[in-house]
KOLLUM-995614 format. One record per residue (C-alpha): residue in one letter; x, y, z. Coordinates in Angstrom, 1 decimal, padded with zeros to 4 digits. Layout:
N
rest; u; v; w
A; X; Y; Z
...
//
This chain:
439
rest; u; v; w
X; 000.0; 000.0; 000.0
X; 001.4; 003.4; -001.0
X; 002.5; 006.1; 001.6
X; -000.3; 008.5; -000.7
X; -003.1; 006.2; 000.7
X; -001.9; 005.7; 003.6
X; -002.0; 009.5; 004.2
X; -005.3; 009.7; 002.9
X; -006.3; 007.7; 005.4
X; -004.8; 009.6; 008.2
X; -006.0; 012.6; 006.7
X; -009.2; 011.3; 007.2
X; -008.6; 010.0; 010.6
X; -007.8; 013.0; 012.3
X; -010.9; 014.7; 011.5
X; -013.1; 011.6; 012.9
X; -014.3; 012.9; 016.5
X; -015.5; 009.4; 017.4
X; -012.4; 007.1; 017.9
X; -011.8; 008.8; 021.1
X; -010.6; 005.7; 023.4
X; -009.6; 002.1; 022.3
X; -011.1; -000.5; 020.1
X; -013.9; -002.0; 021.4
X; -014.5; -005.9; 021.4
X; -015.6; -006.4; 017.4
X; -012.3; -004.9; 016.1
X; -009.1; -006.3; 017.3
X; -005.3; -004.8; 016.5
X; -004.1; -006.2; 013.2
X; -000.6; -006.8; 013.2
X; 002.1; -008.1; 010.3
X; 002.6; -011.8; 011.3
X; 004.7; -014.5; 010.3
X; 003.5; -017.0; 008.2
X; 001.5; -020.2; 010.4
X; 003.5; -023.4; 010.8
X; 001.7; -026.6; 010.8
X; 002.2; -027.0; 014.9
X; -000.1; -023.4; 014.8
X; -002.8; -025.0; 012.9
X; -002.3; -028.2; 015.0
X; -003.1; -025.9; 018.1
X; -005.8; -024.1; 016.7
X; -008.1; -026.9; 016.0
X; -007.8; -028.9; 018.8
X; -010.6; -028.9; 021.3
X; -008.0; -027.8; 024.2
X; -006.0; -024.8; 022.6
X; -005.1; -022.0; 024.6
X; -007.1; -019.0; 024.0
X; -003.9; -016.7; 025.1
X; -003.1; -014.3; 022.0
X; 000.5; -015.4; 021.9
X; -000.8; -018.3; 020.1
X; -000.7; -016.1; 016.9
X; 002.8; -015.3; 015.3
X; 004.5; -012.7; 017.0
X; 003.7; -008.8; 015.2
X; 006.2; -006.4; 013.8
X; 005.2; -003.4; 016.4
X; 006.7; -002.3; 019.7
X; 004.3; -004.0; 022.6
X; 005.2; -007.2; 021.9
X; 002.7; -009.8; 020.5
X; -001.1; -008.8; 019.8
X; -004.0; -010.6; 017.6
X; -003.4; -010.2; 014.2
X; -006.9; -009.9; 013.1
X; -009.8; -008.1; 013.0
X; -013.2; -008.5; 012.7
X; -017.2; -008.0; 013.7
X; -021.0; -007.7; 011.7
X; -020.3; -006.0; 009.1
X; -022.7; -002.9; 007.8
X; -026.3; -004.0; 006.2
X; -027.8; -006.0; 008.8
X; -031.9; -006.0; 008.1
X; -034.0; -006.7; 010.6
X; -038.6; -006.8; 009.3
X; -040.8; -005.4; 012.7
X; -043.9; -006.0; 012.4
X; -046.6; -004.3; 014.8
X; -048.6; -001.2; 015.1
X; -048.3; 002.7; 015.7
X; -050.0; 004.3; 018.2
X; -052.4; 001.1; 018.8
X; -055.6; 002.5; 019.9
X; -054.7; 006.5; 019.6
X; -055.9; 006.6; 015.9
X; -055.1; 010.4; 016.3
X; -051.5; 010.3; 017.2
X; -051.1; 007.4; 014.3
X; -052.5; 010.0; 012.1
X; -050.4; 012.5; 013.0
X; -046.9; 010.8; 013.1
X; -047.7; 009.8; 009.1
X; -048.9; 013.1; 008.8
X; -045.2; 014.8; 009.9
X; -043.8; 012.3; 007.6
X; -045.6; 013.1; 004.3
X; -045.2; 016.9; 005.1
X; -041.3; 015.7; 006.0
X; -040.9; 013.7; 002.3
X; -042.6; 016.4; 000.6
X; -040.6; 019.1; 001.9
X; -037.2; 017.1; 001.0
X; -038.8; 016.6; -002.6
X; -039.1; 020.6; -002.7
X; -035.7; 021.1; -001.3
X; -033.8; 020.9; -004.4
X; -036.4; 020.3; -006.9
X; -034.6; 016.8; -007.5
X; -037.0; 014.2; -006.5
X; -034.3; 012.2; -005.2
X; -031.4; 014.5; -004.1
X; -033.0; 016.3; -001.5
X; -033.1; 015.8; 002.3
X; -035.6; 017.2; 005.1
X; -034.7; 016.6; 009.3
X; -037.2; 015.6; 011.5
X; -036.9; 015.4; 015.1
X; -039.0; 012.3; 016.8
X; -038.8; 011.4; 020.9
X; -035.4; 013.7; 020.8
X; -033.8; 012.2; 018.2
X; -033.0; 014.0; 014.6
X; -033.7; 012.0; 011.4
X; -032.4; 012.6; 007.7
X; -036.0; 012.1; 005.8
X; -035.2; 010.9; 002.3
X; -037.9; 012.3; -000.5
X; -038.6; 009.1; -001.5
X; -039.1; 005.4; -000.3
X; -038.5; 002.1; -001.6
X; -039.2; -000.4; -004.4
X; -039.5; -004.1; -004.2
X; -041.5; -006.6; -002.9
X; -042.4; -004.7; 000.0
X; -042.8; -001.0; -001.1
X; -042.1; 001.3; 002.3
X; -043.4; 004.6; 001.3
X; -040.9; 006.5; 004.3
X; -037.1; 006.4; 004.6
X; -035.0; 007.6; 007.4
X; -031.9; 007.9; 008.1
X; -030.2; 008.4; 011.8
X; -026.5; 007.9; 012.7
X; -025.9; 005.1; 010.8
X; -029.7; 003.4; 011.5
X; -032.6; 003.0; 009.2
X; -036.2; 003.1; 009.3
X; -038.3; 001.9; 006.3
X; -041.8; 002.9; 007.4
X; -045.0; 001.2; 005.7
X; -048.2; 002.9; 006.0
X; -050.2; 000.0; 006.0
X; -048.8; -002.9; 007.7
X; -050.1; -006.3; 008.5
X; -049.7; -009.4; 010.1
X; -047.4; -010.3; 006.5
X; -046.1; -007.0; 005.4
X; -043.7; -005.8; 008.4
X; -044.7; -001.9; 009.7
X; -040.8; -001.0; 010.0
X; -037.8; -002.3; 008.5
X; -034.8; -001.5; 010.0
X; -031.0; -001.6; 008.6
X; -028.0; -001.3; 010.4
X; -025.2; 000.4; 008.5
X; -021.6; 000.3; 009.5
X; -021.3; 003.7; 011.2
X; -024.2; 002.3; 014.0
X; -022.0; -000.8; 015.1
X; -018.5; 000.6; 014.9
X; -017.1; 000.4; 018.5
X; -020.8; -001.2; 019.9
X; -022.1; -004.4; 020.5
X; -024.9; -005.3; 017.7
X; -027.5; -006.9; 020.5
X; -027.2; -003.6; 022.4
X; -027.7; -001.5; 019.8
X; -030.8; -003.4; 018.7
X; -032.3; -003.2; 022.1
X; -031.5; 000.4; 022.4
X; -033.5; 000.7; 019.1
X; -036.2; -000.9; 020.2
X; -037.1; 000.6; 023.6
X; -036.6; 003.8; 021.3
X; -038.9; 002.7; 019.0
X; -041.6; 001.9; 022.1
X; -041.1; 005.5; 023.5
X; -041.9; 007.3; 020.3
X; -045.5; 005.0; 019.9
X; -044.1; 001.7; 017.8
X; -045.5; -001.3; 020.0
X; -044.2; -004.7; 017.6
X; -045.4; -008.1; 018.5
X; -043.0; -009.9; 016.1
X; -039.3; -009.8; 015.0
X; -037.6; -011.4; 011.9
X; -034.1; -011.0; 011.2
X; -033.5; -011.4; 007.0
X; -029.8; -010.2; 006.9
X; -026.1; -010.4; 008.7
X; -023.0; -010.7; 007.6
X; -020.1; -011.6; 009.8
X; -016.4; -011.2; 008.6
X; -012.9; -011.1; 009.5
X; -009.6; -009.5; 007.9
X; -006.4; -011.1; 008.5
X; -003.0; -009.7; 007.6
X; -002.5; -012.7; 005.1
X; -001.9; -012.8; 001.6
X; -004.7; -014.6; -000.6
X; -002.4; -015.9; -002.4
X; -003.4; -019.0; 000.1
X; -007.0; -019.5; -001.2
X; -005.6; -019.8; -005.1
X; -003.5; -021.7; -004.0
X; -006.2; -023.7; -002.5
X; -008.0; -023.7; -005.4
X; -005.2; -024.9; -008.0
X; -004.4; -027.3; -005.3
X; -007.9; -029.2; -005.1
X; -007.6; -028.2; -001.0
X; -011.7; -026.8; -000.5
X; -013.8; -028.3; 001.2
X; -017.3; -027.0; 000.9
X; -021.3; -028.1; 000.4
X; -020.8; -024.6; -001.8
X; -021.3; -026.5; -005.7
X; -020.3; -023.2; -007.8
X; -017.7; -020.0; -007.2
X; -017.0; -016.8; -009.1
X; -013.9; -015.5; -009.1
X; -012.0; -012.7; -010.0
X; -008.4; -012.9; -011.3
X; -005.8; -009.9; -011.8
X; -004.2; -009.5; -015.8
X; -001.4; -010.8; -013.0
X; -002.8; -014.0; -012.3
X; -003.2; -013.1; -008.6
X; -006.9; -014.2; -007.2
X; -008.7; -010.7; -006.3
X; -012.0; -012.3; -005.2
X; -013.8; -015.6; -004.4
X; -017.5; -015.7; -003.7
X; -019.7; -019.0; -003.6
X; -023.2; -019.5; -002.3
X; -026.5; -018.0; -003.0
X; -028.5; -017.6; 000.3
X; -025.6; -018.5; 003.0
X; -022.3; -016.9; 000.8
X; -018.8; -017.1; 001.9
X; -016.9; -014.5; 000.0
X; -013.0; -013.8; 000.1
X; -011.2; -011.5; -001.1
X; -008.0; -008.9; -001.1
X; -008.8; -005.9; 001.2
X; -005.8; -004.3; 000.5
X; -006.2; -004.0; -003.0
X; -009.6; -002.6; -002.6
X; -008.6; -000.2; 000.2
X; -005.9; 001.1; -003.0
X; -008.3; 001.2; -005.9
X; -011.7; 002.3; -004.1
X; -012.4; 005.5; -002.1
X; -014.2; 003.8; 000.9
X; -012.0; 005.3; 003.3
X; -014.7; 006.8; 005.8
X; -015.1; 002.7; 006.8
X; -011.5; 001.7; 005.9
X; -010.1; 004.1; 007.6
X; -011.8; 003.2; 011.1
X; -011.1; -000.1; 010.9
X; -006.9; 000.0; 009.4
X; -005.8; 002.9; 011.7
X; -003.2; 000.5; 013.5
X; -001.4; 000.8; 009.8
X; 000.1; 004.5; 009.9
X; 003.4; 003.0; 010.0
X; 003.1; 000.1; 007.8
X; 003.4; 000.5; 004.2
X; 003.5; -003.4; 002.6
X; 000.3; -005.1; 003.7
X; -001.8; -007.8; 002.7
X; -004.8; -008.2; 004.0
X; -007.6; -010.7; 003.2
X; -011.1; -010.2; 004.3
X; -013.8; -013.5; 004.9
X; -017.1; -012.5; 005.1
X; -020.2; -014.8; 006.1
X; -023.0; -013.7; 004.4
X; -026.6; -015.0; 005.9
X; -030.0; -014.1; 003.7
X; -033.4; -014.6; 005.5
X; -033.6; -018.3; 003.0
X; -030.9; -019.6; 005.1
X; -031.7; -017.9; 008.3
X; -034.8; -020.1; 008.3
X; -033.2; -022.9; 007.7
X; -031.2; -023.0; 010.7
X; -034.3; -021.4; 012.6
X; -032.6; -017.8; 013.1
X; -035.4; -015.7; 012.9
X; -034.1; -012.8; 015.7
X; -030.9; -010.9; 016.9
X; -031.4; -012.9; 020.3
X; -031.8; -016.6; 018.8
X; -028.7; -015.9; 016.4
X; -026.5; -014.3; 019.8
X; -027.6; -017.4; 021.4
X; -026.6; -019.8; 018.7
X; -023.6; -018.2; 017.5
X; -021.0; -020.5; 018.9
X; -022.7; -023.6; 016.7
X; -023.1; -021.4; 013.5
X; -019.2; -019.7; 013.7
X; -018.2; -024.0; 014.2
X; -020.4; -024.8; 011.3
X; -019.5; -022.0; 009.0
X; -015.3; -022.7; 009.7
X; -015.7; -026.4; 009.7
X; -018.5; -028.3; 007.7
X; -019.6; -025.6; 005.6
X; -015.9; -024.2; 004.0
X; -012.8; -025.5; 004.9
X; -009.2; -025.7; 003.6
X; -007.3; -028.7; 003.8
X; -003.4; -028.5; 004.6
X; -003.4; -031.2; 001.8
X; -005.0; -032.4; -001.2
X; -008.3; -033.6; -000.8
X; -008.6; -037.7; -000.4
X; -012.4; -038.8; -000.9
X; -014.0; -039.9; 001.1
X; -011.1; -038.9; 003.7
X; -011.7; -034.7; 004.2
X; -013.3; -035.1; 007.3
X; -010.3; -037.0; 009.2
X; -007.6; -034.4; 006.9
X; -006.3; -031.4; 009.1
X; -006.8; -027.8; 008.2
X; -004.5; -025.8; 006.8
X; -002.5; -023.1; 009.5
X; -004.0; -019.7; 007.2
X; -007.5; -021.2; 007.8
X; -006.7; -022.2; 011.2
X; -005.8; -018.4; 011.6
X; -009.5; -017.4; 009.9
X; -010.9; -020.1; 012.1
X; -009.7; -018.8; 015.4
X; -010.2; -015.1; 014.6
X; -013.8; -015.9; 014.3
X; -013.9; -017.3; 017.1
X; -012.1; -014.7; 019.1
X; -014.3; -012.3; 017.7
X; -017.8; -013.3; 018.0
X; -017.9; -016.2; 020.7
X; -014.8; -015.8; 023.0
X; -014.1; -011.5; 023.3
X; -018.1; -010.4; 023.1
X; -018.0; -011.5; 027.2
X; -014.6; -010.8; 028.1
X; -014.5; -007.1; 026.7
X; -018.3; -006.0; 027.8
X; -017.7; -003.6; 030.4
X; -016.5; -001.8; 028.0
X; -019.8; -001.1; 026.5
X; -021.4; 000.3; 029.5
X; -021.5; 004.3; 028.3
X; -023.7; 002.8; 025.7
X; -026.1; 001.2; 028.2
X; -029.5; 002.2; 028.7
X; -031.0; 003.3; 031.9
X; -034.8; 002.4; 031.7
X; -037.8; 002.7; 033.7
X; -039.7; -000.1; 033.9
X; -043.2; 001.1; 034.3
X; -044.3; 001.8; 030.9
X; -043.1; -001.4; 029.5
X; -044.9; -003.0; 032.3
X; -048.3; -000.4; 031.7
X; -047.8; -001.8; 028.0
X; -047.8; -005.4; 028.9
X; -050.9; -004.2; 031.1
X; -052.9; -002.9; 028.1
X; -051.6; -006.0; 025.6
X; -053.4; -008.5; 028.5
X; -056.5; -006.3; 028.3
X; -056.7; -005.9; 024.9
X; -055.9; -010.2; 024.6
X; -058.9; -010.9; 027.0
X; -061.4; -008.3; 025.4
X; -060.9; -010.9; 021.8
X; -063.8; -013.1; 021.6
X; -065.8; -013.0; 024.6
X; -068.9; -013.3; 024.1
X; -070.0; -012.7; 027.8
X; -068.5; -010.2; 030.5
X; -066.4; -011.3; 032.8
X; -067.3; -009.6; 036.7
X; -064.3; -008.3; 038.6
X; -064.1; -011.6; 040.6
X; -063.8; -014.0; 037.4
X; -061.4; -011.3; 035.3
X; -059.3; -011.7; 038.4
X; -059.3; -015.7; 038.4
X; -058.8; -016.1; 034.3
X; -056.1; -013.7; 034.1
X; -054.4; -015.3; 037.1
X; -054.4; -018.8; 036.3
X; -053.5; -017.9; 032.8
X; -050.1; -016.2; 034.0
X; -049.9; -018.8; 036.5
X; -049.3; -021.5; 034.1
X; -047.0; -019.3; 032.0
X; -044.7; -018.0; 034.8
X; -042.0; -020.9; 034.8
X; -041.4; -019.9; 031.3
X; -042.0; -016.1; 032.1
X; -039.0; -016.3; 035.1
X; -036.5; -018.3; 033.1
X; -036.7; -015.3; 030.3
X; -036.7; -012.9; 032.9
X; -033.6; -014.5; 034.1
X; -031.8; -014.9; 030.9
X; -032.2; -011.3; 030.2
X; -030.9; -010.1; 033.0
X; -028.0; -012.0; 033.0
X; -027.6; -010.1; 029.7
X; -028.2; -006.9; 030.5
X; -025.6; -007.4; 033.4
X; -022.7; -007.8; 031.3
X; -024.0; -005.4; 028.6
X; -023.6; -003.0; 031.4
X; -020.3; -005.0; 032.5
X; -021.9; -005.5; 036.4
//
């Protein structure tokens, strides 16, 4: 990489106001390191290995050795709400669309570009970017908002198939933050400012890692007949050099691989590059190569990950089944019938343990750090919401009513039944809030 980028970069560093402090836990120090032996492979894999960083090849810097890796969910994630606005105030509903027509319109006027121009809106003390126009696709979402780095498409009509909100997750929201905080955040937001949703469906993430390896490795690989993967048919990308730029396989689960330092040379994304590489002011020959998991809602169902929560709580399995059965690279050629005794080769060893590190192992070690981004709630109107939910649930289909007495006795014996369940998710979420606030 050329000392002109590389100053680029820093240019553009030194103006950011928000990398005050150090990394957090989804992006690690990246470090020049020696090329993996077989023994570091052998160490990576097995069931017992030390989780100590001086497991990696020792770096080039002063401090001695440090991962040589980093990683996290990458900008894009889409999560479908679906629920109501304002259920039951049919006058506040009416008025929030209102104050986003009049927003849209006013954008569309702006410029006198239907498409270029931009109108704020401030809802529950929070400023929006309202875009003058929404969406196309399958699901049209006539209102588009945009908030550090957070998303809002907003249907006006939405039902029990077509979400009310979509929301998208861009990089700039889960730099430095954990991604199941920063959901929740958004959530009890979304509750203050009248959204009440009943049902959650998670359609995209991506999780990746960049490693200060060549990619040479994966052609290698390839010429070499060393894959292993239930993937059936790649695309690649070769340089008039013959050096593999980019290897992508899959349609709903992808894995896609390819040279980040070539694109950090020939592309201008430097407001995310730059975030991410800043350990590299000093460095000017670098290879990096960037593996990216990419999940669409068709495979999400499959494996029955349908929310933030249920993927958090699975993740272990899926990083395992992703590194392992799913795409692997052998340290030898493949012998059928024999890949699933054959040993791994160190480089993915190296992917396999930074994926690892990053979402399974660091998320619980490196949480306290997250506690300036916790939120201080008050219970009560979450609990006056559950209140009105149970009323409106006992009001459906009841064809007599119910005296004080017997309203008393249903509704009791109801929650009754439920509360074994009810306490054990009470339990589990407070566990989590606990070390999202790092108590």
């Amino acid at each position: 990489m050329s000392n002109e980028i590389l100053d680029r970069l820093y240019d553009r560093l030194d103006r950011e106001k928000t990398l005050s402090g150090r990394i957090s836990d989804n992006v690690f120090d990246l470090l020049p390191c020696s090329e993996p032996d077989s023994s570091v492979a052998d160490s990576f894999v097995s069931e017992g290995a030390s989780e100590n960083p001086a497991n990696f090849p020792p770096g080039g810097l002063t401090g001695g050795v440090n991962r040589s890796f980093s990683g996290g969910y990458d900008g894009g994630i889409e999560v479908s709400l679906f629920g109501d606005w304002f259920p039951g105030d049919d006058d506040n509903c009416s008025a929030f669309f209102r104050s986003l027509e009049l927003a849209k319109h006013s954008a569309r006027e702006k410029t006198g570009d239907y498409k270029s121009g931009n109108e704020f809106l401030t809802l529950g003390g929070r400023e929006w970017v309202v875009s003058p126009y929404g969406t196309s696709g399958s699901v049209c979402y006539s209102y588009q908002l945009r908030s550090e780095g957070v998303v809002l498409l907003i249907h006006n009509n939405g039902s029990d198939r077509i979400p009310a909100l979509r929301v998208k997750y861009e990089f700039d929201s889960l730099w430095g933050r954990d991604l199941q905080c920063v959901h929740y955040t958004l959530l009890e937001y979304l509750r203050e400012i009248g959204f009440v949703f009943n049902r959650e469906v998670l359609s995209r993430i991506d999780l990746q890692v960049t490693l200060n390896l060549d990619i040479d490795f994966v052609h290698e690989a390839l010429s070499d007949n060393r894959i292993v993967s239930r993937v059936k048919r790649w695309t690649t990308v070769v340089s008039p050099q013959g050096k593999l730029k980019y290897l992508r396989g899959g349609t709903d689960l992808q894995i896609c691989i390819y040279d980040k330092s070539d694109e950090l040379v020939s592309t201008n994304k430097f407001d995310k590059s730059v975030k991410i590489y800043s350990q590299f002011k000093d460095l000017v020959d670098l290879s990096l190569t960037r593996v990216e998991f990419r999940f669409r809602r068709e495979s999400l169902k499959v494996f029955g990950l349908n929310t933030i929560d249920e993927f958090y709580r699975r993740i272990a399995d899926v990083v395992d089944y992703l590194t392992g059965d799913w795409f692997r690279i052998l340290a030898s050629s493949k012998v059928r019938g024999c890949e699933s005794s054959q040993k791994i080769s160190p480089e993915w060893a190296l992917v396999r343990k930074a994926f690892r590190s990053v979402f399974v192992l660091d998320r619980l070690k490196t949480a306290p750090l997250h506690k300036d981004n916790s939120v201080k709630v008050d219970y009560y109107p979450i609990f006056r919401q559950a209140l009105g939910c149970l009323s409106s649930a006992y009001s459906i289909d009841r064809s007599s009513v119910l005296s004080y007495e017997e309203f008393c006795e249903v509704v009791l014996k109801d929650i009754y039944r439920q509360m074994p369940g009810l306490y054990a998710d009470y339990r589990r979420k407070l566990d989590l809030n606990r070390v999202l606030k790092g108590c």
